[in-house]
N, C-alpha and C positions, 0 to 999 in steps of 0.2 A: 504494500500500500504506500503511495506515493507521501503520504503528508503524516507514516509512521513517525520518522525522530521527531514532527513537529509535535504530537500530540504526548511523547515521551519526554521530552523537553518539559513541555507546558504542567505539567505530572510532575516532575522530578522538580518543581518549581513551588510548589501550590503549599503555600502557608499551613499549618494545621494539620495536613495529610500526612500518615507513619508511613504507610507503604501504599504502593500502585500496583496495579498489570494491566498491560494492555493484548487482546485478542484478533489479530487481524488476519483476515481472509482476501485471497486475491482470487478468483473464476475465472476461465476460459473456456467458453462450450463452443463447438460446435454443432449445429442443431440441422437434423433433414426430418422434411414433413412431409407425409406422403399421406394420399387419398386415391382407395380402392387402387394399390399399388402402382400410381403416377406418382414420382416426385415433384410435390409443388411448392416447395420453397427450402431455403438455404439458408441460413442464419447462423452467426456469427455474434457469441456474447460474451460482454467482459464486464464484470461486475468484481469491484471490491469493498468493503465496510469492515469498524473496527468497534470493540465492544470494551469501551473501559471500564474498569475498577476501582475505586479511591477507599483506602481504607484508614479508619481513623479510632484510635484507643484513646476511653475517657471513661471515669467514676469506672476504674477499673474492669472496662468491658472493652468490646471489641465491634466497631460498625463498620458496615460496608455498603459502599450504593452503586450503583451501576450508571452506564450510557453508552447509548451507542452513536459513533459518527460516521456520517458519510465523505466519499473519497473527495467533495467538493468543499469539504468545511475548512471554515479558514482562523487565523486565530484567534478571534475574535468571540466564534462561534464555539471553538473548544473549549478557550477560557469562560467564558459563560456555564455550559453544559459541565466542566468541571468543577465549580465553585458551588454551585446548585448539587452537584453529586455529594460533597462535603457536607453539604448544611443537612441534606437527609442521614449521613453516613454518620452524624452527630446524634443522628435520634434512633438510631438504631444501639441495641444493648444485648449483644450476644456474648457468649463466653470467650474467650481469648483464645486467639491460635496465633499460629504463623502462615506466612505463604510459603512455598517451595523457593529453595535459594542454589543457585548454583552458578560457576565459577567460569565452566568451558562453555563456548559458543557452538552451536549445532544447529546443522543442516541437513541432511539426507530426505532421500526419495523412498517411499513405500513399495516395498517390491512388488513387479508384476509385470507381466509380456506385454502391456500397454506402452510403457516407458521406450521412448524413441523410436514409434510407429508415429507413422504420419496418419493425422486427424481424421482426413477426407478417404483415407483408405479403410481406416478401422471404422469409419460409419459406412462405406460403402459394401465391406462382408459383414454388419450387425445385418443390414437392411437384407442383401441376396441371402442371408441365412433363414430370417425371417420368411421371407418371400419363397423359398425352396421349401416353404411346409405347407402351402397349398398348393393341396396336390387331390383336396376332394371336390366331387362335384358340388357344387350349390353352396359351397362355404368360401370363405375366405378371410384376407386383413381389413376392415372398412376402412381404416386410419392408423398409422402407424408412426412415431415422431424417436427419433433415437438422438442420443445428447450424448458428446463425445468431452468429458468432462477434462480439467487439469486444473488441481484444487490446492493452492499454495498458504499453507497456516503457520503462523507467526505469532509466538507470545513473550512478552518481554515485561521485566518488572523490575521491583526497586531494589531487589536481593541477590541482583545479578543472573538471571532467568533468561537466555535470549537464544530462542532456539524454532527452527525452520523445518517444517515436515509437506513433501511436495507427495500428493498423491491424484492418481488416474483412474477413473472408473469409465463404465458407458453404463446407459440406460437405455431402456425400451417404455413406450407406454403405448400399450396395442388393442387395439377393438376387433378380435378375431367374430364373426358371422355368419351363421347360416340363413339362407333364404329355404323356405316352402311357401306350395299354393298359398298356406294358410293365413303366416304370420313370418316374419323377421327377428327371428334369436340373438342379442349378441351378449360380450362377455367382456369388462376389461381390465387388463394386465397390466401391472409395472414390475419390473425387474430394473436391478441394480447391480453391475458386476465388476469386482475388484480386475478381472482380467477377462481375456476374451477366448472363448470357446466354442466355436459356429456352431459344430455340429450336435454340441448339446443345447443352443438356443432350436436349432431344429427341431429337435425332439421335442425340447418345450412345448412351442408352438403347436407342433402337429398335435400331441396329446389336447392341447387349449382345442383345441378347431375338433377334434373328437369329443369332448365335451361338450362343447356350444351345439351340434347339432343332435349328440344326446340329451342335451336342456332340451329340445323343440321336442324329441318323442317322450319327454320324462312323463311318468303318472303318478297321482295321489296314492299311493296305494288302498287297500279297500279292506286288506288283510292285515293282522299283526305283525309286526318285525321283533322276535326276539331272538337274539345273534350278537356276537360282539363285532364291534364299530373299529374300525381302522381310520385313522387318522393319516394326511398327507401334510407335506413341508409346512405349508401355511400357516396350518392349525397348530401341527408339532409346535413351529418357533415361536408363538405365541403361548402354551401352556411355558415355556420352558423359560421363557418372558417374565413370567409371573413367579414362578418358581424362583426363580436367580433373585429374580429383586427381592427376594423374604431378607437373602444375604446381607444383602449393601449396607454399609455404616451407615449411613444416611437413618435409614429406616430402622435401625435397631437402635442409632441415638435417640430417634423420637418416638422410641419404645412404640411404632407401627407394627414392626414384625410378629407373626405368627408361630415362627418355630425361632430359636436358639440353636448355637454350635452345641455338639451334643444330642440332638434331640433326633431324630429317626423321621423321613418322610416316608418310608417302608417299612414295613414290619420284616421279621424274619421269613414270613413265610411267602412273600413278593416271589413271583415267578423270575423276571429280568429284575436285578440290580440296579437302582442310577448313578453312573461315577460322571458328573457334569465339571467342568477346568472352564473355567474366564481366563480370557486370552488377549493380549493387548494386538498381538498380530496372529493371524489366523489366514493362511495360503489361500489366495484369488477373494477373499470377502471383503469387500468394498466396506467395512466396519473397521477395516482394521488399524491401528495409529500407532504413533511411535511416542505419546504425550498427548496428554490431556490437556484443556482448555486452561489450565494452571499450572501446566506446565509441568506437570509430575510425568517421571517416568512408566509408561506402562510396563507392569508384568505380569505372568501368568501366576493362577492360584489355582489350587484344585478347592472343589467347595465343598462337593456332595461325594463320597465314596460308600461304596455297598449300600445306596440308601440312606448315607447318616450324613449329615452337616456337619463339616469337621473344619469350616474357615468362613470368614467372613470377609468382603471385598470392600473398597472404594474408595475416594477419595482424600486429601493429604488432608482436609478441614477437621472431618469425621473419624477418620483413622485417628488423629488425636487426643479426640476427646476421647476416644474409648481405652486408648493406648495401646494401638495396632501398630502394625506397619502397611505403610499407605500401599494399595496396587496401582491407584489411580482409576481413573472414570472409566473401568475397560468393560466393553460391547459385547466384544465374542464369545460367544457359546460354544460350546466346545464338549459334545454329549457322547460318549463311548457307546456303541452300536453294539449287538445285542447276537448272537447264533441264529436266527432261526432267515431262510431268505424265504423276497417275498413271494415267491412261485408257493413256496407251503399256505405262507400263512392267506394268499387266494383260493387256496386249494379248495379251502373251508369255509362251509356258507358264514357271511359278514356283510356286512351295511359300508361301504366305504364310502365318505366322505368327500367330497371333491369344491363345493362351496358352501361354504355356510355363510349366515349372514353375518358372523364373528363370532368364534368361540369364546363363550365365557366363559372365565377362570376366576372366581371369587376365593379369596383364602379366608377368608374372616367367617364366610358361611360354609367352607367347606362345600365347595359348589364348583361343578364343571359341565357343561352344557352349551346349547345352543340351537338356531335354528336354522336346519338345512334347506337350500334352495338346490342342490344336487348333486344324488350319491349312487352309488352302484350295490342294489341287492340282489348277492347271491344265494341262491337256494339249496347249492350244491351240484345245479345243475344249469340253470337259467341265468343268466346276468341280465338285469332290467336295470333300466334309470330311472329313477323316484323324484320325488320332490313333494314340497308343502309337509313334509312332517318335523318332527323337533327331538332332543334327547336331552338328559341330562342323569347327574350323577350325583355319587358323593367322594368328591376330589378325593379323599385317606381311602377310601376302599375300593379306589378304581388304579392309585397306583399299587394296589399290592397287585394286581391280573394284568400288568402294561407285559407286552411282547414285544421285543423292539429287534428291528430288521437287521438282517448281517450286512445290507447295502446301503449306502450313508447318501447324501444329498447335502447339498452348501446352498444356504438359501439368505443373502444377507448378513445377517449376524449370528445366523444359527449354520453350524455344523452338525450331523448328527446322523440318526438311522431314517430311513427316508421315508417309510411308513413304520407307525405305532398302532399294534391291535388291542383294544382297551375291551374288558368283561364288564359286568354288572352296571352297562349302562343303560337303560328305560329309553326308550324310543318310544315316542306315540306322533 
């Protein structure tokens, strides 16, 4: 960001203030938008903005207030936005900490096969990747728009903090469709990828486009479903979402959490085991970082082993107060996969899940559920597409029956087994 030293300057100046940081992002996308697969436009984006912090100790506490500037502001406009940060940073009264200090300056690029490919070619095999999975009649991409990211973060503070993490992802955001006589199905997709792998966005896709025109034949059912439920990436990364955050210092300083290190999410007699690792880096996940917002170093923790919570994760603020050691603000999930593959576990008649309208994961009511807009019921012999039904649980007694697959799937922030088949869930 162009007017970083001014704003570090203007910081390192400011009456009153103990310590600073500042959070700056620099963007480069490249962006192709494509309708019913004609490319109709090109674009080209650069966007930077920076997110300060003023912090100030008094009547023995500790305040902090925020702001954010943009790459146009002048100093005038910082000194303002700074001084106003102060006066609120004055009325805030939290416990004392420190920020993250440190000595050496750092730079580095987040690993990944993006890194010094040219832009317009790595949007150009996201799009023919895409576009190579219709391949069925009467379906296809309505709209298609892929964004060829280069994402430059910088944070710098008063304790000597001044370090530069450059990372590459691409994105898709796609309206796969099918047309009949009847009506017009569609579905839409975003994906986020730390690196690029055509011919698994292929697969994607095509599966997507098998879906959307299994939406258009799906039926209410008329009969009962009782069967255990298989769970796909979406859903996975989501319960696991919830799970992870019981961990976080954050939530166990403000006594939110539900379970404790020590305390068991599975009992002994759990089918699969969960041994879940938070990960600051995590191969091709577009989550992954080398430092947090505050500049703490990320690293890996394991949380959960055999089912028991044996660590707790998170930030240098929180790590404090409890008297941890900090991991920092780290994303990735990182869930160990389980023996059994998925050819068995379809083997056996199961309700798979393919959209829901979001899986609910309540930890407070012990509650896992949600309502399916389209899932695949097997009988054992028949595979039909369903819809308009709902399921739900009770979270502690659905992880002891979880099966989790020998073949894993990277979806975001979640790593992990790529389908989970969950027992004693009520479907109506």
């Amino acid at each position: 960001m162009k007017n970083l030293n001014l704003i570090e300057n203007i910081l390192s100046k400011l009456i009153g203030a103990d310590d600073y940081s500042v959070f700056a992002t620099d963007t480069d996308s490249y962006e192709l938008f494509f309708v019913h697969g004609k490319l109709e436009t090109v674009r080209k984006s650069v966007h930077s903005s920076a997110q300060a912090s003023v912090y100030v100790d008094h009547d023995g506490k500790r305040g902090c207030a925020n702001f954010g500037i943009g790459v146009s502001a002048d100093e005038a406009e910082i000194t303002r936005k700074a001084n106003e940060a102060l006066a609120r940073a004055n009325m805030i009264y939290d416990e004392n900490y420190s920020i993250p200090s440190d000595s050496q300056p750092f730079d580095k690029t987040v690993g990944s096969n993006l890194c010094g490919k040219d832009e317009k070619q790595i949007g150009e095999a996201v799009a023919n990747a895409v576009m190579q999975a219709c391949r069925k009649d009467d379906c296809g991409i309505n709209a298609l728009e892929v964004f060829v990211t280069k994402r430059v973060s910088t944070v710098r503070n008063s304790r000597g903090v001044d370090k530069t993490q450059t990372k590459f992802t691409v994105s898709i955001e796609a309206i796969p469709t099918c047309d009949s006589e009847e009506e017009s199905v569609e579905l839409f997709e975003t994906y986020t990828y730390g690196s690029l792998d055509a011919d698994a966005i292929t697969r994607e896709i095509e599966a997507r486009i098998e879906d959307v025109s299994a939406r258009a034949q799906a039926i209410k059912p008329a009969f009962k479903i009782d069967c255990p439920v298989i769970l796909n990436p979406y859903e996975i990364r989501t319960l696991f979402e919830e799970i992870t955050s019981d961990a976080d210092f954050a939530r166990i300083y403000q006594r939110a959490n539900q379970h404790s290190v020590g305390d068991f999410w599975q009992t002994s007699a759990a089918k699969d085991k969960l041994n879940v690792t938070m990960r600051g880096i995590m191969k091709d996940s577009p989550a992954s970082a080398l430092f947090d917002r505050d500049g703490t170093a990320l690293c890996d923790r394991k949380i959960i082993q055999q089912g028991q919570i044996v660590a707790g994760y998170g930030s240098h603020r929180f790590a404090q107060y409890l008297g941890e050691q900090p991991t920092g603000a780290i994303a990735c999930i990182d869930v160990e996969c389980g023996n059994t593959p998925i050819s068995e576990m379809l083997s056996l008649p199961h309700l798979e899940c393919v959209y829901l309208s979001g899986l609910q994961v309540d930890l407070y009511n012990d509650y896992i559920g949600g309502e399916i807009r389209l899932a695949y019921y097997f009988d054992g012999q028949k595979r039909i597409p369903v819809t308009g039904i709902a399921m739900s649980g009770k979270l502690s007694e659905v992880l002891d029956t979880l099966t989790l697959s020998k073949e894993s799937a990277l979806l975001g922030a979640y790593r992990g087994p790529e389908k989970i088949r969950l027992e004693k869930m009520n479907v109506f």
